[in-house]
N, C-alpha and C positions, 0 to 999 in steps of 0.2 A: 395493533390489535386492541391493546387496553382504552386509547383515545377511541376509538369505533363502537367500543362496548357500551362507553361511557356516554358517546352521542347518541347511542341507540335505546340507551335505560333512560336520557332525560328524554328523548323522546315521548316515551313511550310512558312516561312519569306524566307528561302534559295532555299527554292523550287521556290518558286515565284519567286526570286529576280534571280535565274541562267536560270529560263524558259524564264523572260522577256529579259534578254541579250542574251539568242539562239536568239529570235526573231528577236532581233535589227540586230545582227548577218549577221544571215539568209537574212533578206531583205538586209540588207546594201549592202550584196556580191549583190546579184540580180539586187538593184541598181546601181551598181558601173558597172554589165555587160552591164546594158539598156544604162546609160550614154557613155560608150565608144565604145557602138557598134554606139550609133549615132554620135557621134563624127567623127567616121572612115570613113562614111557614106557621112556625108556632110565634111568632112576636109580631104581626103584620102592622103594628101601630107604628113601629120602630124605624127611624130616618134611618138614611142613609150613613151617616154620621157613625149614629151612637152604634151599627152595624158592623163598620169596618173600624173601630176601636176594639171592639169584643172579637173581632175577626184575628187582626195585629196580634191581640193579645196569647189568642190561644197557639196562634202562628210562631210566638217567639218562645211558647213551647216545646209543641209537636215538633219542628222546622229541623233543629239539629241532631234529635234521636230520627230520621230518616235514614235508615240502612239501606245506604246505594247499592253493596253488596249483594245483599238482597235480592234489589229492584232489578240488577242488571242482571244476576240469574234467571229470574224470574221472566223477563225479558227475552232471557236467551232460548228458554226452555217451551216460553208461549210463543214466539214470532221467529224463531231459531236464527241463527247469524253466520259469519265467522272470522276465522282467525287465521294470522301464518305462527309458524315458528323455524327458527334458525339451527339446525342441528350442526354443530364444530367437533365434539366430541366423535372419537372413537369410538367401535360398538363390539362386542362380542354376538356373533350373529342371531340369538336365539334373544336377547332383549332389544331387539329395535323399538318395540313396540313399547317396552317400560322407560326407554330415556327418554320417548315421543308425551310419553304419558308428565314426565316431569316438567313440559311446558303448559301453562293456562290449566293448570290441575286440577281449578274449580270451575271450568268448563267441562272437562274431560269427565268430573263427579257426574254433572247432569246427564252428557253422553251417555255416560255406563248406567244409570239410572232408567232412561229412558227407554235403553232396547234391553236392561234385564226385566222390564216387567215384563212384556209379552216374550221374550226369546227367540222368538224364530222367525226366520230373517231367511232373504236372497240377497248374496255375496255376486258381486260381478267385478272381475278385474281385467283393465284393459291395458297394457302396455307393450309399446313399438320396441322396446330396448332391451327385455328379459330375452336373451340369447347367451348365456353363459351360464354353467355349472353353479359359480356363485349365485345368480341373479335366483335360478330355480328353489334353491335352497334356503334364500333369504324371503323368495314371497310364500312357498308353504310354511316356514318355521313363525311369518307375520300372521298368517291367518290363523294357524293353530293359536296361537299367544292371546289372536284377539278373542276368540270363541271362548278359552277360556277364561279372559280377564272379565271379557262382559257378560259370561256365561249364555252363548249364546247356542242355538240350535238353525242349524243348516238345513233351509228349506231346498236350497239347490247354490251350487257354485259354479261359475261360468267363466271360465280365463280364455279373453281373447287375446290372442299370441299373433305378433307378423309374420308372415312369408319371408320378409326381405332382411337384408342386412346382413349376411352368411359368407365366409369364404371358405370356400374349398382346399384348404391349403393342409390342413392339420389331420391327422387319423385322431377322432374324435375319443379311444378309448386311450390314449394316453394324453387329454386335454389337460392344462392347468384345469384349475377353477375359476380363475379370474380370464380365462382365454373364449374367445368366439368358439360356437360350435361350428362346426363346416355345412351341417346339411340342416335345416329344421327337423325331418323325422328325428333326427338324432337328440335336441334339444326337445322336441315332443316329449321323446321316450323318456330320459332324464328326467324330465319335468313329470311325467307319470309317477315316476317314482319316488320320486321326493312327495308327491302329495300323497298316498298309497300310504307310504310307510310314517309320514311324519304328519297329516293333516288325519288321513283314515277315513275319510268321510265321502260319499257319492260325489264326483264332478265333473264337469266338461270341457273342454279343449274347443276352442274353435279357431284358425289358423284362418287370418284373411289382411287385406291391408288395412290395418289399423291407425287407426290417426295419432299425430307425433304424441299430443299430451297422454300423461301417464295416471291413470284414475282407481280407487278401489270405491266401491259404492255397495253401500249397506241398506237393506233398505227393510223394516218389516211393517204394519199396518198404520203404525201414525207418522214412524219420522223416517227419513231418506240423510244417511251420513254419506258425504263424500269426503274423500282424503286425496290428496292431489301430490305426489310425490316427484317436484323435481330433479330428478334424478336419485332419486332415494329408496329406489328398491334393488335396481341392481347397475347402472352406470355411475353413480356415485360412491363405491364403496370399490378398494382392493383390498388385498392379503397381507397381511402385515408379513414384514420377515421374521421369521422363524419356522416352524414345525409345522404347520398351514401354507407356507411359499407353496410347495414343489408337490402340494397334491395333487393327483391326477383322477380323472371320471374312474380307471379301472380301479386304482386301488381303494374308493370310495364302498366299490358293488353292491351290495345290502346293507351298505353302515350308512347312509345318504344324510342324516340326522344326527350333525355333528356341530357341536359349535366351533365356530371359525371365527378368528381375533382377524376385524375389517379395520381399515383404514380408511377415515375421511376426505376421498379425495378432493372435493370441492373446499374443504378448510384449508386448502394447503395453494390455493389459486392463488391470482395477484388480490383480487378484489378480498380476499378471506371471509367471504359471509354464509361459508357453509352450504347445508345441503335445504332448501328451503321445503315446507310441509303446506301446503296451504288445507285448513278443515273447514268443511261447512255441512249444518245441520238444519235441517227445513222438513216445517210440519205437513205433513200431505195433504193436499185441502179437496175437496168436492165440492164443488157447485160455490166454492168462494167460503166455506166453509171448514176447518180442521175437524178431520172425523174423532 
């Protein structure tokens, strides 16, 4: 695991480290055109020569105070991008969303930036796999977390849920939590309720065949967040043992809004690379244009 971590941070060291010299790059050329077209402008007598010496010069000042930092936010926030991250850790159910946040942190700044100026946003979540007690629990206690981290306002929420993938085998009011429901109504209702009591806020259920990827997508007048949850809302996580095993849907009734100590199932595979997040953020354009 320590050798994979290690391949993964020089990776990811080179990535950085060849994206932030594109940048310097990049701008440098850009600068060196601004500087010499002024130059020409006010000094038109002036060769070629004595041009790109004044040019060099001012270059070997500017050049190394360029904050890539900066440029690559800036970047992120005008032409939006994105990113994965690798989740290994363990969660207590109600911070999924703050150990999410502890990856690409100053990405996540702009994010939150971005849709707390306007606030109010259409939430849509689409997932083939929330059929379990836990899975219900874990995506309203994510929405709730994210409304308030990003202080947002709920212009409408829309959870498309599958038909499929159900057995018939279990009496649904003494379910684990980590266990299939038997019937959809049944995970419907559950799932009413968990958003009811722990989200609070107007939303919609729509039960159809959904396609396998699992998506939340945010969207208010300038940017469109999608978050892409490898199995990371609810088939990537179980119950740890102890006091949380042997819950069941009945003894839960009106307490539905409970943290549950999960376990990382995907950390614990052969390959151990966790439960993967991929985010992307994109400006809304009009006629070719960001409004």
């Amino acid at each position: 695991m320590e050798k994979m971590d290690n391949i993964y941070s020089e990776d990811m060291s080179l990535y950085e480290s060849t994206t932030k010299e594109w940048v310097k790059r990049e701008n440098k050329n850009a600068l060196s055109k601004v500087i010499t077209r002024c130059l020409h402008n006010v000094c038109k007598q002036w060769n070629t020569d004595d041009t790109e010496k004044l040019v060099y010069s001012i270059e070997r000042l500017v050049y190394p105070i360029i904050d890539t930092e900066k440029l690559l936010l800036s970047g992120f926030e005008s032409h939006g991008g994105s990113f994965d991250l690798h989740i290994l850790q363990d969660i207590v159910s109600d911070e999924l969303l703050d150990m999410i946040l502890e990856y690409h942190s100053e990405k996540w700044q702009v994010i939150r930036r971005v849709f707390m100026e306007d606030g109010l946003v259409d939430l849509v979540y689409e997932d083939r796999y929330v059929n379990t007690p836990l899975g219900c629990i874990l995506l309203a206690q994510f929405i709730r977390r994210i409304r308030d981290l990003f202080r947002l306002r709920f212009r409408s929420i829309t959870l498309i849920m599958s038909k499929k993938d159900f057995r018939e085998i279990f009496d649904d009011e003494t379910l684990k939590l980590d266990r299939k429901f038997s019937h959809v109504e049944n995970r419907d209702a559950f799932l009413s309720k968990c958003m009811e009591q722990i989200v609070e806020e107007p939303y919609e259920i729509q039960v159809k065949n959904t396609k396998h990827s699992r998506s939340l997508t945010i969207r208010n007048c300038h940017y469109e967040l999608d978050i892409y949850p490898d199995g990371g809302i609810s088939y990537g996580w179980g119950i740890e043992n102890g006091r949380d095993k042997d819950l069941t849907v009945d003894q839960l009734k009106n307490h539905v809004d409970r943290n549950i100590r999960c376990f990382n199932r995907a950390s614990r595979t052969y390959d151990r690379k966790g439960i993967i997040y991929t985010v992307k953020l994109s400006p809304i354009l009009i006629h070719g244009k960001k409004l």
